[in-house]
C-alpha positions as CSV (number, residue, x, y, z in Angstrom):
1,X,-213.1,-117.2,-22.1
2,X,-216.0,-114.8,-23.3
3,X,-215.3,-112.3,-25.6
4,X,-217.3,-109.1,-25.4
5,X,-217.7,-107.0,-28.3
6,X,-215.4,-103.6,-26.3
7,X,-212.5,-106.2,-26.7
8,X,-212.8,-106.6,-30.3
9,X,-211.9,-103.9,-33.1
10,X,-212.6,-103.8,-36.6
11,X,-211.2,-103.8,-39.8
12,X,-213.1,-102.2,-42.8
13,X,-211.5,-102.9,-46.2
14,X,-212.2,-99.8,-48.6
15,X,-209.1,-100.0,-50.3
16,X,-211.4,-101.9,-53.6
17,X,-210.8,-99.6,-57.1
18,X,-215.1,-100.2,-57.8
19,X,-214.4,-100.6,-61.4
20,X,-218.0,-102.2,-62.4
21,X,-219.6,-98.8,-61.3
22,X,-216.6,-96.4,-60.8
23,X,-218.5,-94.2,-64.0
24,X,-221.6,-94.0,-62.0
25,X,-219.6,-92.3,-58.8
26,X,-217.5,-89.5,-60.4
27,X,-214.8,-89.1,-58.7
28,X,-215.3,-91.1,-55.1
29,X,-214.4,-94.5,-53.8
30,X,-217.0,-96.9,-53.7
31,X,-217.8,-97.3,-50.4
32,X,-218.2,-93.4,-50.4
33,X,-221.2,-93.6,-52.6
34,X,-224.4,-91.3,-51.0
35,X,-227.1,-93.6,-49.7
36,X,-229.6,-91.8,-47.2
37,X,-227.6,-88.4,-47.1
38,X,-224.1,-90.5,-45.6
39,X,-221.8,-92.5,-47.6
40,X,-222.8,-95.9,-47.5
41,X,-219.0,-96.6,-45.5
42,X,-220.7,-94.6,-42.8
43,X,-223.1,-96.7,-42.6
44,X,-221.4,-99.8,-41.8
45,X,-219.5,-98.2,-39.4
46,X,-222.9,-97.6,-37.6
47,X,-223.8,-101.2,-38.0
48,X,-220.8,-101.7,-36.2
49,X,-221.5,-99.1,-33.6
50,X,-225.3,-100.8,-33.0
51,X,-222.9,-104.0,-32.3
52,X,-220.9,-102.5,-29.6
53,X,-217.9,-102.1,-31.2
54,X,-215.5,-99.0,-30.2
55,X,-212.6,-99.4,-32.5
56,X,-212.5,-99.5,-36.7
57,X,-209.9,-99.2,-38.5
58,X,-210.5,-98.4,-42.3
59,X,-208.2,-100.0,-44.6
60,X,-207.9,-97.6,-47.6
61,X,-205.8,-97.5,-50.6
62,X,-207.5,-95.9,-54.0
63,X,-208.7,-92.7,-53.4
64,X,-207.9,-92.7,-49.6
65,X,-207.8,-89.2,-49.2
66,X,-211.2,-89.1,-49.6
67,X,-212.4,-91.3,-46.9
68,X,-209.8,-89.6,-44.5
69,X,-211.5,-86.5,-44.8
70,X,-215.0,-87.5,-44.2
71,X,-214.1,-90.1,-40.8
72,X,-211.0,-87.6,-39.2
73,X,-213.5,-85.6,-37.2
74,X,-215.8,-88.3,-35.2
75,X,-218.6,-88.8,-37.2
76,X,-220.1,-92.0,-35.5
77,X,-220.5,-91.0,-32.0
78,X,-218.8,-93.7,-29.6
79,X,-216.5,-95.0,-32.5
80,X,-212.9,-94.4,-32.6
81,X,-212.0,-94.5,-35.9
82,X,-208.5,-94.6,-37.9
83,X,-207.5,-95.1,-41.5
84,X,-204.9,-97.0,-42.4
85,X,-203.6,-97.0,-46.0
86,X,-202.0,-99.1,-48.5
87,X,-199.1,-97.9,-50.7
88,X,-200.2,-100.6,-53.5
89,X,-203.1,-103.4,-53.8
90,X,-202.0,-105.5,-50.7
91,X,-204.9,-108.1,-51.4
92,X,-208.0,-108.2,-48.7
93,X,-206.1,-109.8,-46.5
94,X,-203.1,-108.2,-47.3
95,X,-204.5,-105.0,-46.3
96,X,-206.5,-106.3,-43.2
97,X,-202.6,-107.5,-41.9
98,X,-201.3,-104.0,-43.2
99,X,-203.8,-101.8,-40.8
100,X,-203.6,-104.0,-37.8
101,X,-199.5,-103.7,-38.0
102,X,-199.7,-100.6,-36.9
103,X,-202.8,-100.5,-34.6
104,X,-201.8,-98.9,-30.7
105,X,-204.6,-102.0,-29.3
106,X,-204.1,-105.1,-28.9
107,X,-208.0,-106.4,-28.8
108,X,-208.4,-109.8,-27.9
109,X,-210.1,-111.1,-31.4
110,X,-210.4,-108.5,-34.8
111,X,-213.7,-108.5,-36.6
112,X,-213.2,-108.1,-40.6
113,X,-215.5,-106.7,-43.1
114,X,-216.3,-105.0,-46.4
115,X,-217.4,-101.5,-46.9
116,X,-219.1,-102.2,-49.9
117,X,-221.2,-104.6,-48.5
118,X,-223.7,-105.0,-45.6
119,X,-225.5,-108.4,-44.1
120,X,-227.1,-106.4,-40.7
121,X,-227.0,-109.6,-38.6
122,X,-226.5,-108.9,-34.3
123,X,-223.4,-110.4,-33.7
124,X,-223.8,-111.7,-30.5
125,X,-224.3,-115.0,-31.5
126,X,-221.4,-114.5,-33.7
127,X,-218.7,-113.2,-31.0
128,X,-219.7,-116.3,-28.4
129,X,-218.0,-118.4,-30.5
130,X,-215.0,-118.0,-29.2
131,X,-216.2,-118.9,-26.1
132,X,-215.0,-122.1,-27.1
133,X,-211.5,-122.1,-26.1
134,X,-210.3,-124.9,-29.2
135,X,-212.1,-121.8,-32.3
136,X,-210.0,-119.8,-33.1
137,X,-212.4,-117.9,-35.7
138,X,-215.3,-117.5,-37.7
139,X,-217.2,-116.5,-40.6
140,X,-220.7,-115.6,-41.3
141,X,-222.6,-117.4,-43.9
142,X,-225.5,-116.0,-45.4
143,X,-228.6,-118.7,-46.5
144,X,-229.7,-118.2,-50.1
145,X,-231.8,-119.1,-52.3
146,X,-230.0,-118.5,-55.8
147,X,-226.2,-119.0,-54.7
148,X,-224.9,-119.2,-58.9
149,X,-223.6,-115.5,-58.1
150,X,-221.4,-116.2,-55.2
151,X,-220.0,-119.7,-54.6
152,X,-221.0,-121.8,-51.5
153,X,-219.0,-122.7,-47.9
154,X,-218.4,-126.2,-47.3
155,X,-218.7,-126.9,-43.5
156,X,-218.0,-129.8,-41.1
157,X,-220.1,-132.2,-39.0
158,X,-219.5,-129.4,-36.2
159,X,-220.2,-126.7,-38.2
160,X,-217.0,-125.4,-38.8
161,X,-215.6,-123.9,-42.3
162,X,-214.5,-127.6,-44.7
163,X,-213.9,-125.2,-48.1
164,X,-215.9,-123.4,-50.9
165,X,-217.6,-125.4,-53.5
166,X,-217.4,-123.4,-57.2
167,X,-220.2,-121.2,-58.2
168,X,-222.9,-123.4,-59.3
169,X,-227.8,-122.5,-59.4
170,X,-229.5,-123.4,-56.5
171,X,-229.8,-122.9,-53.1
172,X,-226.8,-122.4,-50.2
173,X,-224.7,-120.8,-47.9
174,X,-222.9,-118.2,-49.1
175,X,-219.9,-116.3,-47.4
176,X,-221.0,-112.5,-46.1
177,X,-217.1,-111.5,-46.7
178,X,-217.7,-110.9,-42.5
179,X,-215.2,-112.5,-40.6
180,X,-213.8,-113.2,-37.3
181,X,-209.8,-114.1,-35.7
182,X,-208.2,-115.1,-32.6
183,X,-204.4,-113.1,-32.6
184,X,-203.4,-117.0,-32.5
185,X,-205.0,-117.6,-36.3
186,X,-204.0,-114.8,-37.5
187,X,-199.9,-115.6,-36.7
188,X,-200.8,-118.7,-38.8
189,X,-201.7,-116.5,-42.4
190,X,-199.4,-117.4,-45.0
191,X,-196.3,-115.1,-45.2
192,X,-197.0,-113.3,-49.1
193,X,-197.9,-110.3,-50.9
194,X,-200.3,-109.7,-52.1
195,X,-202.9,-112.1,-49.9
196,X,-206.6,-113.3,-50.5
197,X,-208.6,-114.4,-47.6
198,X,-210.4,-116.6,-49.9
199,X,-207.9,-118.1,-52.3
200,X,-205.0,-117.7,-49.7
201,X,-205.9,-117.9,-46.2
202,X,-208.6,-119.6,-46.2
203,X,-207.1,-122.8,-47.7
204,X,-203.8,-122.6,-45.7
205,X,-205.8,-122.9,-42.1
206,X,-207.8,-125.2,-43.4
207,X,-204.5,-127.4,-44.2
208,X,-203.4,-126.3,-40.6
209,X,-206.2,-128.0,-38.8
210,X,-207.0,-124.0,-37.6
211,X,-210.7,-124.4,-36.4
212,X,-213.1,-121.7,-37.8
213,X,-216.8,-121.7,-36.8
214,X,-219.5,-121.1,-39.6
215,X,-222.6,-118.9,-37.9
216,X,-225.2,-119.1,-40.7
217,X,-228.2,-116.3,-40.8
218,X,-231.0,-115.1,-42.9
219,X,-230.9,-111.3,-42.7
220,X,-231.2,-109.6,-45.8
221,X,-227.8,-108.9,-47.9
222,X,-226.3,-105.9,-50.5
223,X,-223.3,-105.7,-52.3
224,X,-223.2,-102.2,-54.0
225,X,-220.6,-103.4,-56.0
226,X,-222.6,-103.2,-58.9
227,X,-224.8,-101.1,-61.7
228,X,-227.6,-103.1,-60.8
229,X,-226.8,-103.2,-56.7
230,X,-226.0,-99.8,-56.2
231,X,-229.5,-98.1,-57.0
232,X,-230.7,-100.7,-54.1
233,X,-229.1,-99.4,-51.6
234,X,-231.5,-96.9,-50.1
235,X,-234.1,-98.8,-49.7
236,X,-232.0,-101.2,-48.3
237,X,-230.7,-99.1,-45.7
238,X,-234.3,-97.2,-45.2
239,X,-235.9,-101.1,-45.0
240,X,-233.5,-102.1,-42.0
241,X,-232.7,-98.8,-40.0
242,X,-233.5,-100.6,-37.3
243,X,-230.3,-101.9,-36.8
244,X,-228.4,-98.6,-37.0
245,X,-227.7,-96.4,-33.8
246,X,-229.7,-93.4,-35.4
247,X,-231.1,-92.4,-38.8
């Protein structure tokens, strides 16, 4: 059965303390940092909004209060958006699990992400993979050049997630931290707190057979997560505002 992108929300994880450039932000979350005149959080949220998506939830935990006040009123026309909060560090997907316990909708797949980060691929390609009945996720991987930085996805004859290899020079695929789930994968996340969707989940569907689909792409990639990053990021988002619903 198809899955069009109205029947999928999103989770935004912003709950990340941003120690590496914290100094350089006084006193904002991460993902709040001004690129372009918007926080760079807005921004994803308008990716998502050139992708068709309706509903994002942003998970928040340090400094939430912050992010509240910028997203209560609607400031990404078409987007319904919520924030969700963690009382204490739940892990990422700790805190993906803790917003969508509370969610009023009941979407028919949920569509993770960072709000630090940003790989503008269309997701189109990405969604139809659940067109396959027997997937019950997926996860965008990102073709580099230098992958010593990240780590590299291991994938099947079918194209479908095997593991991560350690960090090691040389080209790869790397993971864009952009992921998709079927409600039936995410009943099978191990039962703990906190949780890591790469040290915790990943490994523990793999070990249950779950099928997840690896949709590998070429589009440019930032992390602001970083001294060196952070100053990138308006070019960055100048360089591809093409893929935002205004600018």
């Amino acid at each position: 059965m198809s899955v069009s992108p109205e029947k999928i929300s999103a989770v935004v994880l912003v709950g990340g303390f941003g120690t590496r450039i914290q100094h350089l932000l006084a006193e904002i979350p991460k993902p709040m940092a001004p690129v372009c005149g918007k926080p760079f959080l807005e921004w994803v949220v308008r990716y998502l909004a050139a992708q068709k998506i309706r509903r994002v939830i942003l998970s928040t935990c340090h400094l939430a209060e912050t992010i509240e006040r910028h997203f209560q009123p609607q400031s990404v026309a078409g987007v319904k958006i919520s924030c969700v909060a963690e009382a204490k560090p739940l892990g990422t997907a700790g805190g993906f699990l803790n917003a969508i316990r509370g969610a009023d909708e009941k979407p028919q797949a949920w569509l993770v992400l960072n709000g630090d980060s940003l790989a503008p691929a269309p997701l189109e390609n990405f969604f139809q993979t659940l067109d396959d009945g027997k997937i019950e996720g997926a996860l965008l991987g990102l073709r580099v050049t230098d992958a010593s930085r990240f780590g590299t996805i291991a994938q099947n004859t079918d194209g479908e997630l095997a593991g991560f290899n350690e960090k090691k020079s040389g080209a790869g695929i790397i993971s864009a931290g952009v992921y998709l789930f079927r409600a039936s994968a995410i009943g099978k996340f191990p039962q703990k707190l906190p949780l890591s969707f790469e040290t915790d989940v990943f490994p523990a569907l793999a070990a249950r057979k779950v099928r997840l689909k690896v949709c590998v792409t070429d589009v440019p990639f930032l992390d602001i997560g970083t001294p060196e990053t952070l100053p990138m990021a308006a070019k960055f988002i100048q360089v591809n505002r093409n893929i935002f619903n205004a600018f």
